[in-house]
C-alpha positions as CSV (number, residue, x, y, z in Angstrom):
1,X,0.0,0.0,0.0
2,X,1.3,2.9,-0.9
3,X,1.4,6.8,1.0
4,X,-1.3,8.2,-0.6
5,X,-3.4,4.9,0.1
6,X,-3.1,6.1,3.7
7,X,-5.5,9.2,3.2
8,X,-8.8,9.0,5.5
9,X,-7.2,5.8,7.1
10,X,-6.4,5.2,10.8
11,X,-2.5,7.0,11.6
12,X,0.0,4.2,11.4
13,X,2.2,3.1,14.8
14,X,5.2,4.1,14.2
15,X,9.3,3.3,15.9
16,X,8.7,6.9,17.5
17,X,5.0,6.9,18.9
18,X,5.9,5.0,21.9
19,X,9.4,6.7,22.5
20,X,10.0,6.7,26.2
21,X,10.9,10.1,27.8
22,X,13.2,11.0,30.2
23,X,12.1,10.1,34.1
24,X,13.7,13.1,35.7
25,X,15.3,10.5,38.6
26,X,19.0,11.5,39.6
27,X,20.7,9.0,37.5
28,X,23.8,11.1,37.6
29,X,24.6,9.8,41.6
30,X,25.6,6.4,40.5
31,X,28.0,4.7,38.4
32,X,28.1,1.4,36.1
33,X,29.3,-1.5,36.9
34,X,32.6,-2.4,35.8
35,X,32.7,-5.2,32.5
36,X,35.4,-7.6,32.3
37,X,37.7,-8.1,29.4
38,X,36.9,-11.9,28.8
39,X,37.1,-12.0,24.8
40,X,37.1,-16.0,24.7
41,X,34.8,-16.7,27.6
42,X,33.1,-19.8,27.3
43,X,30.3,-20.3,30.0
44,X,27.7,-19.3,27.2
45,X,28.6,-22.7,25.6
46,X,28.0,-24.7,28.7
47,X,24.9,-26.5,30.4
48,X,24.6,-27.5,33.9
49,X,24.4,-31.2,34.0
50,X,24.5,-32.6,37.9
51,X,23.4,-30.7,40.9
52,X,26.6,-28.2,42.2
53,X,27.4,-28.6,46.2
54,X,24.8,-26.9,48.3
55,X,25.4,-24.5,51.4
56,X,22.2,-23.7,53.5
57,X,22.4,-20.4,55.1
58,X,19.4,-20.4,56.4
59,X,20.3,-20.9,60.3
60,X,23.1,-17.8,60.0
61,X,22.7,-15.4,57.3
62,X,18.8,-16.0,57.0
63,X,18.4,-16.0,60.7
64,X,20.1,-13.0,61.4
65,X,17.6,-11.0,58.7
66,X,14.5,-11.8,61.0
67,X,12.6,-9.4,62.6
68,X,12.2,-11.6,65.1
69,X,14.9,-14.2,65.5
70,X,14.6,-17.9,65.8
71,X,13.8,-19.4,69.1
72,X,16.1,-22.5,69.9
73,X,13.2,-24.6,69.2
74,X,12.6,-23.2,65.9
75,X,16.1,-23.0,64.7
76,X,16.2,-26.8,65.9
77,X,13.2,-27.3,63.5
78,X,14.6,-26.0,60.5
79,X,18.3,-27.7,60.9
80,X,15.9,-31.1,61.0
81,X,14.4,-30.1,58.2
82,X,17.6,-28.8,55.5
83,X,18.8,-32.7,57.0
84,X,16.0,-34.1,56.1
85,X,16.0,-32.4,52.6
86,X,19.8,-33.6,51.7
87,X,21.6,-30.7,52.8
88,X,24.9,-32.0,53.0
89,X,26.5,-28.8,54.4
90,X,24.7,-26.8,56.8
91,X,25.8,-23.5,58.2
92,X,24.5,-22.7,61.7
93,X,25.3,-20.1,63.0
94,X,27.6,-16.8,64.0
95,X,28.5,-18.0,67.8
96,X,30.7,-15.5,68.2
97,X,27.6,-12.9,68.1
98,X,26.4,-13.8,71.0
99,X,25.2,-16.8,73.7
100,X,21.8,-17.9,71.8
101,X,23.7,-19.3,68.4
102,X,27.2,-20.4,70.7
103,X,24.7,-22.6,72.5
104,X,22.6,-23.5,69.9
105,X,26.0,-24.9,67.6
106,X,26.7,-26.9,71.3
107,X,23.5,-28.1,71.5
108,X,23.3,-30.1,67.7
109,X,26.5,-31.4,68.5
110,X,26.6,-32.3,72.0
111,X,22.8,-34.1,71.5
112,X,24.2,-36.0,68.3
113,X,21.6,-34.5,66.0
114,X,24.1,-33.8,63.3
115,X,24.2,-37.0,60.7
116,X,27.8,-38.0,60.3
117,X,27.8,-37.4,56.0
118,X,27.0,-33.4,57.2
119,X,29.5,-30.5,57.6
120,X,28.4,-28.1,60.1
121,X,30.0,-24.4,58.8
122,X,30.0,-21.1,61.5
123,X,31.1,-17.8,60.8
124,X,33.4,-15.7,62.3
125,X,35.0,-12.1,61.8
126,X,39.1,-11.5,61.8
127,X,39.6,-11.3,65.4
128,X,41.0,-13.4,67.6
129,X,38.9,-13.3,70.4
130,X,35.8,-13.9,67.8
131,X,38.1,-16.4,66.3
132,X,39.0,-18.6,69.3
133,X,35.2,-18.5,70.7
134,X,34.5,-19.8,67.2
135,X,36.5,-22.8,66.9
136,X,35.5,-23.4,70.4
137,X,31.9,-23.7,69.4
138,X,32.5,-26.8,67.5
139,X,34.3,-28.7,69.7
140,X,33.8,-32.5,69.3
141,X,32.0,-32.2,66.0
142,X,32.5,-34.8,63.2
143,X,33.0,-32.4,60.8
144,X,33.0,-28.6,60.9
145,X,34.3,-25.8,58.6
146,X,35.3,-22.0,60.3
147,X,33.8,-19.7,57.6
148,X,36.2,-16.2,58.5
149,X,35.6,-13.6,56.0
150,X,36.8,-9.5,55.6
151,X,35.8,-6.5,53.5
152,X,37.9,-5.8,50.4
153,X,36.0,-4.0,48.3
154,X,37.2,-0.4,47.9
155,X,34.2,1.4,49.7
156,X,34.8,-0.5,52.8
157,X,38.6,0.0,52.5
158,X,38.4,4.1,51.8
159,X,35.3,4.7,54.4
160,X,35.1,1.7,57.0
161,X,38.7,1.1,57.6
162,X,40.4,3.4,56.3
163,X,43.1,1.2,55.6
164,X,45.4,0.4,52.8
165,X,45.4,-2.8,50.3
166,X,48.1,-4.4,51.8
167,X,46.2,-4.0,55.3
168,X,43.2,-5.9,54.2
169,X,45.4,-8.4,53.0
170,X,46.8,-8.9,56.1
171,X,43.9,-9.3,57.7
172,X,42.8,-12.1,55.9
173,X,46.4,-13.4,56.6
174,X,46.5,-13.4,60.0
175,X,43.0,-14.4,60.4
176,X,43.6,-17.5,58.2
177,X,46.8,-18.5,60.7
178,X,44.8,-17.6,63.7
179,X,41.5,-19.9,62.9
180,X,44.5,-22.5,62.0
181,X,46.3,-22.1,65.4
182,X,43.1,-22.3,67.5
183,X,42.1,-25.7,65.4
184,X,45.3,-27.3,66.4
185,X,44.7,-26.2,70.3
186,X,41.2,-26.9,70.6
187,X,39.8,-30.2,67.7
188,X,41.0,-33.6,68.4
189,X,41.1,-36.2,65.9
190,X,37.5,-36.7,65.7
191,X,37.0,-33.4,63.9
192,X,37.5,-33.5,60.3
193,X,38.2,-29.3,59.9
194,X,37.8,-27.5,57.0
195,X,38.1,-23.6,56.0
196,X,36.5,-21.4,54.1
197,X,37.5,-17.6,53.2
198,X,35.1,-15.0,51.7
199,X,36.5,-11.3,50.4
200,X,33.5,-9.4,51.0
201,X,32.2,-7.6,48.8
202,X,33.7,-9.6,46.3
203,X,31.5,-8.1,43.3
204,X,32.6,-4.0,44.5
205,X,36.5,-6.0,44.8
206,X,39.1,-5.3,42.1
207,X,39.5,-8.9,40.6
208,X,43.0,-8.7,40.7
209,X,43.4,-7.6,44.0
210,X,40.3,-10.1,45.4
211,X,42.6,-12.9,43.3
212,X,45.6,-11.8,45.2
213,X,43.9,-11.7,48.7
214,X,42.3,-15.4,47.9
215,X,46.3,-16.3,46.6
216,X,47.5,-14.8,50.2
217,X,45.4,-17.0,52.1
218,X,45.8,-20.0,50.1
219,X,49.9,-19.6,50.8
220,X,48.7,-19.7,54.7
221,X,46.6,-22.8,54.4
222,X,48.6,-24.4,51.7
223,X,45.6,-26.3,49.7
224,X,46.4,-29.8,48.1
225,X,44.8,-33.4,47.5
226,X,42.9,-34.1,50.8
227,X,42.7,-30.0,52.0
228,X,40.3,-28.3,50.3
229,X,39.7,-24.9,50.7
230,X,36.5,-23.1,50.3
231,X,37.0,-20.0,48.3
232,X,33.1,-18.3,48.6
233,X,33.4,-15.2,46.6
234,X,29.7,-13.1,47.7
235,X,27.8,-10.8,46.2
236,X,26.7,-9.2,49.0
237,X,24.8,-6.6,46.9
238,X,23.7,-7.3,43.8
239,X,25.4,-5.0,41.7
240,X,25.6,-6.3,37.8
241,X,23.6,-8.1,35.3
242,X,24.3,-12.0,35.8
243,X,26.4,-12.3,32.3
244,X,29.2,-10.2,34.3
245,X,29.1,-11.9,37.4
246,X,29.6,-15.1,35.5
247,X,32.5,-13.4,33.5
248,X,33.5,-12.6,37.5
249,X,34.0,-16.1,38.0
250,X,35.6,-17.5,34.8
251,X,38.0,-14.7,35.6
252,X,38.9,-16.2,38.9
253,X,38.7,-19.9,37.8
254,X,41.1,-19.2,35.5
255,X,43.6,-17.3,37.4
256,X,43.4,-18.8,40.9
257,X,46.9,-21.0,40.7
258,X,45.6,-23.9,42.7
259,X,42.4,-24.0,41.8
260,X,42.3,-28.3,41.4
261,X,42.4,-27.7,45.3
262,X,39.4,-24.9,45.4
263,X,36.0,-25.3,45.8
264,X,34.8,-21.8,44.2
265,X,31.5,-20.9,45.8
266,X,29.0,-18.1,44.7
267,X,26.8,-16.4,47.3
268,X,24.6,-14.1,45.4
269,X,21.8,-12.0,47.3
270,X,18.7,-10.6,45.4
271,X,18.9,-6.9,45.1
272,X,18.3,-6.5,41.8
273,X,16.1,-9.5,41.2
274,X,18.3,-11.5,39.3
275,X,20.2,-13.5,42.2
276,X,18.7,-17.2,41.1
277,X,20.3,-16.5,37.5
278,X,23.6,-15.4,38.8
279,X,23.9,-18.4,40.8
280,X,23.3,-20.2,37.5
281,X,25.3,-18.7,35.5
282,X,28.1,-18.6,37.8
283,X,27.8,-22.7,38.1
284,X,28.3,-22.2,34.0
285,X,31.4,-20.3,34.5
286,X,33.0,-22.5,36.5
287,X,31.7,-22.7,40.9
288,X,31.8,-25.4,42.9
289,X,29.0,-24.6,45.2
290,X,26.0,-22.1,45.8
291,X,25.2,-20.7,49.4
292,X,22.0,-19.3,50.0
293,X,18.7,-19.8,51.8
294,X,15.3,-21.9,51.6
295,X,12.8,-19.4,49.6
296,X,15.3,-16.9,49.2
297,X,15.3,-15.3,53.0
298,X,17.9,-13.0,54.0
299,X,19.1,-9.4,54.4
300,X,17.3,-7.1,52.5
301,X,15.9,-8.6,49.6
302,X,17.2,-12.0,50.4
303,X,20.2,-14.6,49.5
304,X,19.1,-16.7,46.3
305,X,16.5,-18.8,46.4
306,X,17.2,-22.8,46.8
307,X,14.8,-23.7,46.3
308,X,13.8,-22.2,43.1
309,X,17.6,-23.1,42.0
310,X,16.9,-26.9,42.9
311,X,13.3,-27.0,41.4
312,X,14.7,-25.9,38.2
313,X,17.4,-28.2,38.1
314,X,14.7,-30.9,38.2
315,X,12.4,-29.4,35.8
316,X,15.0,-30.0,33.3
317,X,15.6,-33.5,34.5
318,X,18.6,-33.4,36.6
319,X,18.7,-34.7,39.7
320,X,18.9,-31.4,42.5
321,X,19.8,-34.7,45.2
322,X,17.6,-32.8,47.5
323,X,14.0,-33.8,48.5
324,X,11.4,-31.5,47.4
325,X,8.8,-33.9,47.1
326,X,7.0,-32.7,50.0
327,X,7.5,-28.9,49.4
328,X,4.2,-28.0,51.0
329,X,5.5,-29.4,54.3
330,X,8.7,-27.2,53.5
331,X,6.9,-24.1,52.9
332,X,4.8,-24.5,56.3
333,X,8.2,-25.4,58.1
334,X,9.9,-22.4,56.5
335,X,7.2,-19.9,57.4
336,X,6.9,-21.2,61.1
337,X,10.6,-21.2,61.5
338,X,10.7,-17.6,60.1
339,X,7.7,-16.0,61.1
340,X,7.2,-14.7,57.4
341,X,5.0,-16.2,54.4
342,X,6.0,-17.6,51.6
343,X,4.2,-15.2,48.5
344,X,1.0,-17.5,46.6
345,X,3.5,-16.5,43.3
346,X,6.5,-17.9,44.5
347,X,7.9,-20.7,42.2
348,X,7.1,-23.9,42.5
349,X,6.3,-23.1,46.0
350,X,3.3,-20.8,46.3
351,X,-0.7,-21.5,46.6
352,X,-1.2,-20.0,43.2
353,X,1.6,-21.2,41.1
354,X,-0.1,-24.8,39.5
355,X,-3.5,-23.0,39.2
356,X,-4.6,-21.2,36.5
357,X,-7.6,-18.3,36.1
358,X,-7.9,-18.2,32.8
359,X,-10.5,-19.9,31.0
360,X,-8.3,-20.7,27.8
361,X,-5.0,-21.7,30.4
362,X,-7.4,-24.2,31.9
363,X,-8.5,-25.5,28.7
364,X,-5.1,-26.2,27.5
365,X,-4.3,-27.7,30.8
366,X,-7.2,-29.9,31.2
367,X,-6.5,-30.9,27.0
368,X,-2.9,-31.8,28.2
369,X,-3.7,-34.3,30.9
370,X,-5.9,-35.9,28.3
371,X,-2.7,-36.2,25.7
372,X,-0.6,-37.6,28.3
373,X,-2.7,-40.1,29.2
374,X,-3.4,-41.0,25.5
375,X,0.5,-41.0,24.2
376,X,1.2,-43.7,27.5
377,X,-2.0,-45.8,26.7
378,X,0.1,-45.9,23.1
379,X,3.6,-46.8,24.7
380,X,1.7,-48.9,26.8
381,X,3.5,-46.8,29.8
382,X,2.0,-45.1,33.1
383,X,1.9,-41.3,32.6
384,X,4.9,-40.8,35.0
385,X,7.1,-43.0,32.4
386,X,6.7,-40.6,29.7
387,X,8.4,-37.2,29.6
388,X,5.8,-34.7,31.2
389,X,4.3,-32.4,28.2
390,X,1.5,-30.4,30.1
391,X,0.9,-26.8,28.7
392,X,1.4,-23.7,31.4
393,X,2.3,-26.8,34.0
394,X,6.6,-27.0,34.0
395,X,6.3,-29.7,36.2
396,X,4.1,-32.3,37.3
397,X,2.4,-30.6,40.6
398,X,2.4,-34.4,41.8
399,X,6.0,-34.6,42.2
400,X,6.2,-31.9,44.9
401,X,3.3,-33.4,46.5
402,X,0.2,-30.9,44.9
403,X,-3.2,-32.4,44.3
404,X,-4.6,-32.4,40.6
405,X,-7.6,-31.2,42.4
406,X,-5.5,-28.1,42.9
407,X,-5.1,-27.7,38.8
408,X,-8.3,-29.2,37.5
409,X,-11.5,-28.9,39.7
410,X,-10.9,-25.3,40.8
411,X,-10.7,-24.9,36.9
412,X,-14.0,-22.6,37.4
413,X,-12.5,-19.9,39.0
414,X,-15.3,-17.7,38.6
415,X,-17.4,-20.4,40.4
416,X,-14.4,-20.6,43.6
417,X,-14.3,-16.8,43.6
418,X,-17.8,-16.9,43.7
419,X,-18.3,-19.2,46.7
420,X,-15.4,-17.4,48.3
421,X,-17.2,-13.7,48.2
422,X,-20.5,-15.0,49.4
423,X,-19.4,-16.5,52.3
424,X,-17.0,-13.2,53.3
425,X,-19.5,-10.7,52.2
426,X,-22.7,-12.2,53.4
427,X,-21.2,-14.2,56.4
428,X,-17.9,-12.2,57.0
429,X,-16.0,-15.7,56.6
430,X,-12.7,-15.2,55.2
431,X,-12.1,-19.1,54.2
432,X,-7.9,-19.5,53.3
433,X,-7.1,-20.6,50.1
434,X,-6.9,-24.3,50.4
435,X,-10.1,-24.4,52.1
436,X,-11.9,-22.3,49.3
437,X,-10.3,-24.9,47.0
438,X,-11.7,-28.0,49.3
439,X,-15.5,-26.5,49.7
440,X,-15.3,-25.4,46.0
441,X,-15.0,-29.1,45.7
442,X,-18.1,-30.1,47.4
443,X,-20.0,-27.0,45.5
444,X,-18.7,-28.8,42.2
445,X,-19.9,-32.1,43.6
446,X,-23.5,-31.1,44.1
447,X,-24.0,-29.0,41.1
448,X,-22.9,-31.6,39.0
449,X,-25.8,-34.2,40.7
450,X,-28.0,-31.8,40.4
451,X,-26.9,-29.0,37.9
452,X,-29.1,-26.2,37.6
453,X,-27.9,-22.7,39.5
454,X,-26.2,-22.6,43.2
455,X,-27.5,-19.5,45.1
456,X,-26.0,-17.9,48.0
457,X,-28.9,-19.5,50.4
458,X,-27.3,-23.2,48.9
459,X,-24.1,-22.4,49.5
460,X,-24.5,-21.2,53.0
461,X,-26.5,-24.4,53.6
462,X,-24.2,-26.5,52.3
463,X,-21.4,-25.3,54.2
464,X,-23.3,-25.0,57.6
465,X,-24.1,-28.8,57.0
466,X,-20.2,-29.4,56.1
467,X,-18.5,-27.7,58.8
468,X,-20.9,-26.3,61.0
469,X,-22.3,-29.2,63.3
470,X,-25.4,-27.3,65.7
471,X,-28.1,-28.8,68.0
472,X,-30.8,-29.2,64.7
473,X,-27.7,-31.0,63.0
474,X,-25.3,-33.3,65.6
475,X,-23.7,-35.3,63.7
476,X,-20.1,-36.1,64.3
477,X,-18.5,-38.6,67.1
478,X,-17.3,-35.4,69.2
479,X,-19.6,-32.2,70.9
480,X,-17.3,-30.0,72.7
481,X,-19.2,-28.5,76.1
482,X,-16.6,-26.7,77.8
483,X,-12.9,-26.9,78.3
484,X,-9.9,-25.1,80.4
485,X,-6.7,-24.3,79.9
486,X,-3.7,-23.6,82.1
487,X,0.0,-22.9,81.6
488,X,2.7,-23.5,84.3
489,X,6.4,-21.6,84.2
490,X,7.6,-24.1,81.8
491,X,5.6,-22.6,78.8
492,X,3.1,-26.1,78.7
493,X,-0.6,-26.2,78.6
494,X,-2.7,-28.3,79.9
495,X,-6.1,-28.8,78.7
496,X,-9.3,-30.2,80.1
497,X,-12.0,-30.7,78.0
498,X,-16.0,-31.9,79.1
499,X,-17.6,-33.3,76.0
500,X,-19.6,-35.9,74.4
501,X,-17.4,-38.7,72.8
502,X,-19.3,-41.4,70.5
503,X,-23.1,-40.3,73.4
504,X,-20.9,-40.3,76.4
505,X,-20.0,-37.9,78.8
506,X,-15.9,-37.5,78.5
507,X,-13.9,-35.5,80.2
508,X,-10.6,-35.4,78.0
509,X,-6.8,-33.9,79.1
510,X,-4.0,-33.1,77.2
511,X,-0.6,-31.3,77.4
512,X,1.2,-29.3,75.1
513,X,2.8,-25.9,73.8
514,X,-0.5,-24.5,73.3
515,X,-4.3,-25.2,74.0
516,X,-4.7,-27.1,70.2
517,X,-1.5,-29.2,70.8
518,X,-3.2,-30.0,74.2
519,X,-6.2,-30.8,72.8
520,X,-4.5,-32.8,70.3
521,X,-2.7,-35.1,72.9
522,X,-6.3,-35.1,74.9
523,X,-8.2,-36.4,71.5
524,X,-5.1,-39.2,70.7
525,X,-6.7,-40.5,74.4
526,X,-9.6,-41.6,72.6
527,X,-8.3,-42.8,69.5
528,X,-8.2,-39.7,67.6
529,X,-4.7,-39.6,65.7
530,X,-4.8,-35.6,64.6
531,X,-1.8,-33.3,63.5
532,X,-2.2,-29.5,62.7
533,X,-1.1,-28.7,59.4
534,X,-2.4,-24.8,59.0
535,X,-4.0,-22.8,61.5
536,X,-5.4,-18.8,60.7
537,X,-8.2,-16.5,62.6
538,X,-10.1,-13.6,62.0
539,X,-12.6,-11.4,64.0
540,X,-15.8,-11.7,62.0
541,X,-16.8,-7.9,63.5
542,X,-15.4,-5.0,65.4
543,X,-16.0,-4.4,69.4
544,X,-16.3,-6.2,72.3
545,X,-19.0,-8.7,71.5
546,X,-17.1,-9.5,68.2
547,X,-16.6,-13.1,67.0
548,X,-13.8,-15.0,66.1
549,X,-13.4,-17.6,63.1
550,X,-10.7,-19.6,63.3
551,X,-9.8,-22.1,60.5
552,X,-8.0,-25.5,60.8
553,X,-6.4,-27.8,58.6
554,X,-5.6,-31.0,60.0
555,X,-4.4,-35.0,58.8
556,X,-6.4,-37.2,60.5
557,X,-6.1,-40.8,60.3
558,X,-4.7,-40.2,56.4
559,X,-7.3,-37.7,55.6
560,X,-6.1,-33.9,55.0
561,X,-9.5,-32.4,56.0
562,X,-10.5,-28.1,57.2
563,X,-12.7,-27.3,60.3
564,X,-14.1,-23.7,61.3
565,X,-15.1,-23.1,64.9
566,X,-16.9,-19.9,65.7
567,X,-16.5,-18.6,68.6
568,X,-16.5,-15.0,70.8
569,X,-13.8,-17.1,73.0
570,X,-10.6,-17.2,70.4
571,X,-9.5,-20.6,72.0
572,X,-13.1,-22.1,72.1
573,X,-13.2,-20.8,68.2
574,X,-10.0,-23.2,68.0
575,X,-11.2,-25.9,69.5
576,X,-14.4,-25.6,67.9
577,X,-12.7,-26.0,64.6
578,X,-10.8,-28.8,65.8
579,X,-14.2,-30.9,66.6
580,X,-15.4,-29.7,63.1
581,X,-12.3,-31.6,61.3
582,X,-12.3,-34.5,63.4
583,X,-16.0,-34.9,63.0
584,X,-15.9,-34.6,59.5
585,X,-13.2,-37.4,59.2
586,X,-15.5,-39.6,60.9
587,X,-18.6,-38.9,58.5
């Protein structure tokens, strides 16, 4: 079409009509980062092909970012769980910083919870008193690593310690012979020791002068065959795209003169977003090992992301050799231990992330599970023999322990949403996710018995029948009548309950950390095998006559099952919800 064929049409888009303008931010106040001259590099070429050496910083660096630390008992939880997962090297804490993470190192090794195939790493600054407590911290462990580290970069050098090149060196020197010295004195021969060195910040630090540093400390603890040492080179702040802190690394891979003896490890954190694809990267260019933390916790925006990092290994069908097959159990662990939630959208991870809203995503879902089962009718395979081909799914949801319930019958999202608002705006019942997804369930099951429309009036019904067990509708082997709770100085409740067990009169006791727990112990009595799995409240109104709904999830006898007690009492709303689980287990 020519020009003049564009008279009386609609203005064509042009290159310029969307040119961005200027944002008026003060750019000028910072600088670039600095590119590396790496002509030949060849981490572009390369694949990762087996699963690198994993550091869990979860207990030190990830700990230490909390607004509110980890108790003993929750730092205690998550060591058992990173064990459980495969975590192979562990590192747990600064105990230097103070009594709570000094004890907490004695405490794992004096009680024999560390397994004897896992390496126990602590941190410690330059000095010697910080040194010696350090070393002293792991003290009849199997095998332990002292993790010393000092700034280099030229920021910290000019403003922090005002100290020359040669200065920082030597601090890493000395430091290096002093962690050495206090291992000889204080580990006997049951202590396989290891070291590790990190020139913070590595990605502000001149290569050649953090290569020099690295080649200082090496001379000190002479690396050969049997001595390792742990070179972890951390980018404390993110500061460049990922392609140069990958050309970082082949730099150093190539230049370090011992580097047969090296393990290189990358410790990226997230401030520009990008820390799970440095980590990758770097692996390309040449590392040993990435540090990091379960769901990417840590200082400001975080340390990378294991677990994203181990999922995607597996997605492409290499082994991570670490068990995520349970990662909703991992997820409630992690946000217990930290006190923080894990987002809905977090990969692989999240409520949200195997469920899709739109109508055409589901369709294409729903049409893939049908292929899949066709093409391993025609190998004559099972569908988890064949490779998984399922649009907008990367993996299979079942591998990391996700319900196909999850993905296909909340399909009608309109329908869940739908359910979900009439029960918060008509009955101020704000039902989490997974239960919306259970009662959507029982919504779906009815409508397609009977069909026709569901209105509000059935779906309060419905739910009040499900969950809502009152004296026009007993069922259920349990009716709660009153109950008290007591705590002695010890932290540990103990629970009396009056109810009605199978038509008899029952008075039930329990102990535990908290008034569920008790009541938990107290229900086991009469054969009631229960274990909390989510727990979440909310006050239904505002003032003093306000009511409480609290929500339970619970696994009973092999059944995952959701109970709501409503309550003005907040513990009786609990307990309520409790009975409304275990009822409808025994339905």
């Amino acid at each position: 079409m020519s020009q003049s064929q564009w008279i009386g049409r609609p203005t064509p888009i042009t290159n310029t009509t969307h040119a961005q303008q200027p944002s008026g931010m003060p750019i000028h106040k910072y600088g670039r980062y600095e590119a590396v001259d790496i002509p030949d590099r060849t981490w572009p070429d390369r694949r990762i092909t087996k699963a690198p050496r994993w550091l869990s910083t979860d207990l030190r660096d990830g700990n230490q970012a909390l607004i509110d630390p980890m108790s003993p008992a929750r730092k205690r939880e998550m060591f058992d769980l990173l064990v459980r997962m495969g975590y192979k090297e562990i590192e747990v804490g600064f105990p230097s910083s103070g009594e709570t993470d000094f004890a907490f190192v004695r405490s794992i090794i004096e009680e024999g919870a560390i397994p004897d195939d896992v390496t126990i790493s602590v941190l410690t600054q330059a000095r010697e008193d910080l040194i010696e407590r350090t070393v002293e911290s792991v003290i009849g462990a199997k095998r332990a690593t002292v993790h010393l580290y000092n700034a280099t970069a030229p920021t910290f050098r000019r403003v922090v310690f005002r100290g020359s090149k040669d200065d920082i060196k030597q601090i890493a020197v000395d430091g290096t012979r002093l962690v050495m010295e206090y291992a000889d004195k204080l580990l006997g021969p049951e202590t396989t020791f290891g070291y590790q060195y990190s020139p913070e910040i590595f990605t502000d630090t001149e290569l050649d002068f953090a290569l020099e540093v690295c080649e200082a400390v090496c001379d000190v603890w002479q690396p050969e065959e049997g001595r390792e040492i742990i070179l972890n080179l951390p980018a404390t702040v993110e500061r460049s795209t990922p392609s140069t802190h990958a050309d970082r690394f082949e730099w150093m891979a190539r230049n370090l003169s011992r580097r047969e003896f090296v393990c290189l490890s990358v410790h990226p954190h997230n401030d520009r977003g990008t820390a799970v694809a440095a980590a990758e990267l770097a692996i390309m260019a040449g590392a040993d090992r990435i540090e990091g933390c379960l769901f990417g916790q840590g200082e400001r925006t975080g340390n990378v992301d294991l677990v994203t990092l181990g999922m995607n290994l597996f997605s492409q069908g290499v082994d991570p050799q670490i068990d995520f097959s349970q990662i909703d159990e991992i997820r409630r662990t992690s946000e217990y231990c930290n006190q923080m939630e894990i987002h809905p959208r977090h990969p692989y991870a999240g409520d949200l992330v195997y469920t899709a809203f739109s109508g055409s995503h589901q369709d294409a879902i729903k049409k893939g599970f049908d292929a899949m089962e066709a093409d391993a009718a025609a190998q004559g395979k099972s569908v988890d023999d064949i490779e998984w081909a399922v649009p907008y799914l990367p993996i299979d949801p079942k591998d990391v322990g996700r319900s196909y319930e999850a993905v296909i019958r909340v399909n009608s999202q309109s329908g869940k949403g739908g359910i979900a608002y009439v029960l918060k705006n008509d009955h101020k019942l704000d039902l989490p996710r997974r239960m919306q997804i259970e009662f959507s369930r029982i919504i779906q099951a009815k409508t397609d018995a009977e069909g026709g429309e569901v209105t509000p009036q059935d779906i309060w019904s419905v739910f009040q029948d499900e969950y809502l067990p009152n004296p026009d509708n007993p069922w259920g082997r349990v009716k709660l009548r009153s109950g008290q709770s007591t705590t002695d100085k010890d932290g540990i409740d103990t629970l009396t309950v009056e109810a009605v067990v199978d038509g008899t009169d029952t008075v039930l006791t329990g102990t535990g950390n908290g008034p569920i727990s008790a009541f938990f112990d107290a229900l086991n009595a009469v054969g009631v095998d229960v274990r909390l799995l989510d727990y979440q409240e909310h006050t239904m109104s505002e003032g003093a006559s306000a009511q409480a709904a609290s929500y339970i999830e619970c696994a009973i006898d092999g059944k995952v099952l959701w109970g709501i007690g409503i309550d003005a009492n907040t513990t009786r709303a609990s307990l309520k919800a409790v009975v409304s689980a275990v009822n409808r287990a025994a339905r």
